[in-house]
N, C-alpha and C positions, 0 to 999 in steps of 0.2 A: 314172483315179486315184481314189481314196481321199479321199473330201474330209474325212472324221472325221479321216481319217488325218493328212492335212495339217494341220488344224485344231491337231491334238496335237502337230506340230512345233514350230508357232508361235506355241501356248503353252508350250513346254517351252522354249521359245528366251529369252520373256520369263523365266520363273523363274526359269531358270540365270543373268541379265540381273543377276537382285536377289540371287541366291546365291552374291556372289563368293568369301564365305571356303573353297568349296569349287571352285572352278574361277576362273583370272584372268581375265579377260576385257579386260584393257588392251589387247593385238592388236585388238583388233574396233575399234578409234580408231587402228590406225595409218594414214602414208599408203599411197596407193594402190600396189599389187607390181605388178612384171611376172615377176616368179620364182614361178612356184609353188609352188616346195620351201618358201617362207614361211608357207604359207596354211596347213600342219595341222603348224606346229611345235607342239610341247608338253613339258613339262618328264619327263625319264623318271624311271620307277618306279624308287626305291631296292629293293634286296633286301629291308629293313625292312620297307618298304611292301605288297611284294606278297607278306607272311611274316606280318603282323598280320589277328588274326581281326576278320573285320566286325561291329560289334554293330549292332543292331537298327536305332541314331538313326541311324549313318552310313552305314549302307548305303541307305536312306530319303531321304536328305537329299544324295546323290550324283549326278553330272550324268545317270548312266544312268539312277538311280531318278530323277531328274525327268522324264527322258523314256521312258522306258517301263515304270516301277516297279522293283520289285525286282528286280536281276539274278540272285542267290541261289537265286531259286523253280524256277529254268531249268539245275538243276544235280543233280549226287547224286555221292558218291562211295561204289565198294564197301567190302568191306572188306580190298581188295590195294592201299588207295591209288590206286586209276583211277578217273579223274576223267571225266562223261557232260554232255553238254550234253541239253538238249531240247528239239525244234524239234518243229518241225510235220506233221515225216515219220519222226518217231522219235527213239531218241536215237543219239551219235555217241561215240565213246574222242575226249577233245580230249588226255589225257596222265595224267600222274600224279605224285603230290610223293612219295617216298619217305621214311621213318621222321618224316612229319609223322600230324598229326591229321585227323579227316576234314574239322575247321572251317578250319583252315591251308592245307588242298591246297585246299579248296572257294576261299577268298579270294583265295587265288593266280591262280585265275582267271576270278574274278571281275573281280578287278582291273584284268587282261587286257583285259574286255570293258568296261570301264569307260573306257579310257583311249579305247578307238577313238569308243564312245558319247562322250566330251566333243568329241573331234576333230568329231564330226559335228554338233555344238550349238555347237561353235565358229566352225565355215563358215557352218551358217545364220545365226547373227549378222553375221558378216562381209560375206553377201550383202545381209543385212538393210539394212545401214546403208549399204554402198553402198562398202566398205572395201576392194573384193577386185577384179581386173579378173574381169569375166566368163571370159573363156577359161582364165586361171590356175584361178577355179573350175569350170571343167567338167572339166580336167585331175584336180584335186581327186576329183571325183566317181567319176571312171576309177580309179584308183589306190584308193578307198576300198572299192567296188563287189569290184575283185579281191581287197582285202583282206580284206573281209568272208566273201568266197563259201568259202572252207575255213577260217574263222577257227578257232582254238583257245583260246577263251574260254567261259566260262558266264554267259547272260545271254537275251533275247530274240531270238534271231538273227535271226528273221524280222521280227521288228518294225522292228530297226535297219536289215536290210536294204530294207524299206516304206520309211523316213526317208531312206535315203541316192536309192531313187531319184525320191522326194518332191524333191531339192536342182535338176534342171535347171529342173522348171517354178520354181520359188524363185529362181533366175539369172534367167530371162526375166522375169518379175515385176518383179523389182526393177533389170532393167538399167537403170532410168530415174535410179534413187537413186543408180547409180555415176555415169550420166554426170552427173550434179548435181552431184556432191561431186569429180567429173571438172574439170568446169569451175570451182568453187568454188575449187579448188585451184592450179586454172591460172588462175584471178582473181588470186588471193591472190599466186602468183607473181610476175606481172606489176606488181602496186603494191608490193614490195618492190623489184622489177629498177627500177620509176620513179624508186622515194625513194632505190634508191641511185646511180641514175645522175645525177639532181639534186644528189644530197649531191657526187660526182665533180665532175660537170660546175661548181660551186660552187668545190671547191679548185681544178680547174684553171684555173678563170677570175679566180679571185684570185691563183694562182701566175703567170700571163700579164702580169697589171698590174703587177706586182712588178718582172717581167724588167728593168727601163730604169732601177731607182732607184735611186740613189746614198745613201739612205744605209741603208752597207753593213754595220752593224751589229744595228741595227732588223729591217731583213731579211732577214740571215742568219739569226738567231732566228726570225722567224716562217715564213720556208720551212720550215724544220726543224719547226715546230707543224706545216705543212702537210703534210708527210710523214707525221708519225706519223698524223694525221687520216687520209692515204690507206691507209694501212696496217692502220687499225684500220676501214675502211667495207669491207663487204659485198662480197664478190668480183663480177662480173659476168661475163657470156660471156666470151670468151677473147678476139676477135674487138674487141669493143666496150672493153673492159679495155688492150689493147695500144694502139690509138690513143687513148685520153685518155690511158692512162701516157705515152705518147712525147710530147703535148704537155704536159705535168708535167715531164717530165723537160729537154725544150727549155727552157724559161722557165727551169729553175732552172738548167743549164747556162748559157747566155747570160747571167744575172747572173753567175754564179760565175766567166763568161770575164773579163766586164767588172769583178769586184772585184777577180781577180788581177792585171790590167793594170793599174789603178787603184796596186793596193802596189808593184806593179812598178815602176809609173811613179813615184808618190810615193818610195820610196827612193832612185832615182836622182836625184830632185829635193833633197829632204832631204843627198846625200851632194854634191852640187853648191853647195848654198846653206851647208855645211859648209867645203868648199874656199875659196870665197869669204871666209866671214868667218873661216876663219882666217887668210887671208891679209890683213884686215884687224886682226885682235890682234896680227899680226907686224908691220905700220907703226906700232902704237899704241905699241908696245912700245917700238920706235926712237924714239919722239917723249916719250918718258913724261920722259925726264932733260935733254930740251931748254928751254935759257933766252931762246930768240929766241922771244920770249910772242905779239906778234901775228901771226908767220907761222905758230907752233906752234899757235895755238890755231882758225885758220882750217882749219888740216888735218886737226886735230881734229873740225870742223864739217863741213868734207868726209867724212870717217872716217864719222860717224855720216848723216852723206845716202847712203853706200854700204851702211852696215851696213841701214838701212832698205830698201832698194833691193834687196837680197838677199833678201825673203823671209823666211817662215817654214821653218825646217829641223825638226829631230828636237826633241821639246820638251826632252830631257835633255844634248842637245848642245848645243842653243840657248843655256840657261841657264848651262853648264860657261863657252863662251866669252864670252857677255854680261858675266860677273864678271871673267874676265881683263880684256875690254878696256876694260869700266868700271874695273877697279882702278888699267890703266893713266892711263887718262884724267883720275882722281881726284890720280893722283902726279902729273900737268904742272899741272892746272889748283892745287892746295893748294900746289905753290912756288910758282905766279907770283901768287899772294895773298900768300904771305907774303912775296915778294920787294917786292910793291906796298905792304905795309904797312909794311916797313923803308924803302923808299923815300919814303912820307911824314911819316914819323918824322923824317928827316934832313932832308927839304924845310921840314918845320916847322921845325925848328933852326936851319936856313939865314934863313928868315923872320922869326924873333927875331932873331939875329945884326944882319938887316941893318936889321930896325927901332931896335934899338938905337943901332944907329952913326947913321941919320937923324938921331938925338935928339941924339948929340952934336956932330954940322956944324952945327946949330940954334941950340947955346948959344953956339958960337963967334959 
């Protein structure tokens, strides 16, 4: 092989490197393919494009002219509009542009030989950097190699043809850089697959502790954080993903079982401890216009050691009957005060009465 030749690769590789506004070169940093059809995409020639004459800067300044100079030099049209390439065994008819100029037909395929020349400055970056799997690019190479051998463009053909088979020893060179960036990658992998399997393993071991606790408020809301947490972490294997969801899913089921038991059970308790005292507002009630004061008010005292004794029911039922049967309780106990205070009223009367009459068995 051609060591000037190669040499000329490898600096035509870095140029084009520094030359982005004229070739992109963002692919040469993607991750690593296993598809080859990746590896020499390129953006296609507008009709525009391959129909505007070259001047002098851009032709120059073009990925072909970085790497093999002027593609233009390597061309002539006559005067039927037939377009010649020129190689190194003569020239060849690659076509012809009809009722253009001779600079138009000439650009037209130049351009041609421009687009496969980037293609080929595009891999060797790729190989470069370590960005391409090897055998994707050596596929590359097969498919360029065919492409090139009857090409119908005007440019260097042998040159490019020199470059393209310059690309295997460039794969073996540099296989070292892909498995680097090989393994760099599959590093890199692995401590996100970690941080998100700890970030998992995190909710699920806090959704676990939760499972047992009663209060069922608190942590219904924060299950619910913890969900959305699960949902917005990092997918994992499929395999590893399935078993920590299922025990996410267990923990929060198993509360969810034991909070609807829980209501379950509290309604019926609440609708129980309702029964109850209403059927103690219904004794109060009978007692409310009762004048037998200290049997009534004993039962009263009764009344309220059952109404305690009953428990806490619904807070808004609780309250509805607590007012009836205080209201009740309120009408027994306010007459047999004012029953008490007529009756001392008249006890005093009685009192004066009888001190009086004292006074007059005395004078006698």
């Amino acid at each position: 092989m051609d060591t000037t030749s190669n040499d000329s690769l490898t600096s035509s590789t870095s140029e084009i490197t520094e030359n982005q506004n004229n070739l992109d070169f963002a692919q040469v940093n993607q991750p690593l393919v296993s598809n080859s059809e990746d590896i020499l995409t390129t953006t296609p020639l507008t009709s525009t494009q391959l129909t505007t004459t070259p001047s002098a800067s851009n032709v120059v300044s073009s990925p072909a002219a970085s790497l093999m100079g002027d593609p233009a030099k390597f061309g002539r049209v006559d005067d039927s509009g037939n377009v010649y390439v020129i190689t190194s065994t003569g020239e060849r008819l690659v076509g012809s542009y009809p009722e253009k100029s001779k600079e138009e037909a000439l650009a037209y395929f130049v351009r041609k030989f421009e687009q496969v020349a980037s293609e080929v400055v595009l891999l060797a970056a790729r190989i470069t950097s370590g960005a391409v799997v090897p055998t994707d690019a050596a596929e590359a190479v097969i498919r360029l190699r065919e492409q090139v051998r009857n090409f119908n463009g005007v440019g260097d053909i042998d040159t490019l043809a020199k470059s393209i088979e310059e690309l295997p020893a460039l794969i073996e060179n540099h296989r070292a850089a892909y498995e680097e960036r090989k393994q760099l990658e599959a590093a890199l992998r692995e401590a996100k697959k970690a941080a998100a399997m700890l970030e998992k393993e995190k909710i699920v071991a806090e959704a676990e502790s939760l499972a047992d606790s009663e209060s069922w408020k608190n942590t219904s809301a924060r299950l619910k954080e913890l969900l959305d947490a699960w949902k917005a972490a990092p997918r994992l294997d499929k395999e590893t993903d399935t078993t920590l969801w299922k025990r996410f899913a267990a923990s929060r089921n198993k509360f969810d079982k034991r909070r609807r038991i829980h209501f379950s059970q509290l309604v019926a308790k609440q609708s129980e401890v309702a029964n109850k005292k209403e059927e103690i507002v219904a004794k109060a009630k009978k007692l409310a216009n009762s004048t037998d004061w200290v049997k009534t008010a004993h039962a009263f005292k009764a009344l309220m050691d059952q109404w305690k004794a009953a428990g806490r029911g619904k807070q808004s039922a609780d309250t509805k009957l607590w007012e009836e049967f205080k209201g009740y309780q309120d009408t027994f106990f306010a007459a047999k005060n004012k029953d008490l205070e007529e009756r001392k009223v008249e006890m005093d009367e009685n009192l004066s009465k009888r001190e009086a009459m004292i006074l007059k068995f005395e004078a006698l």
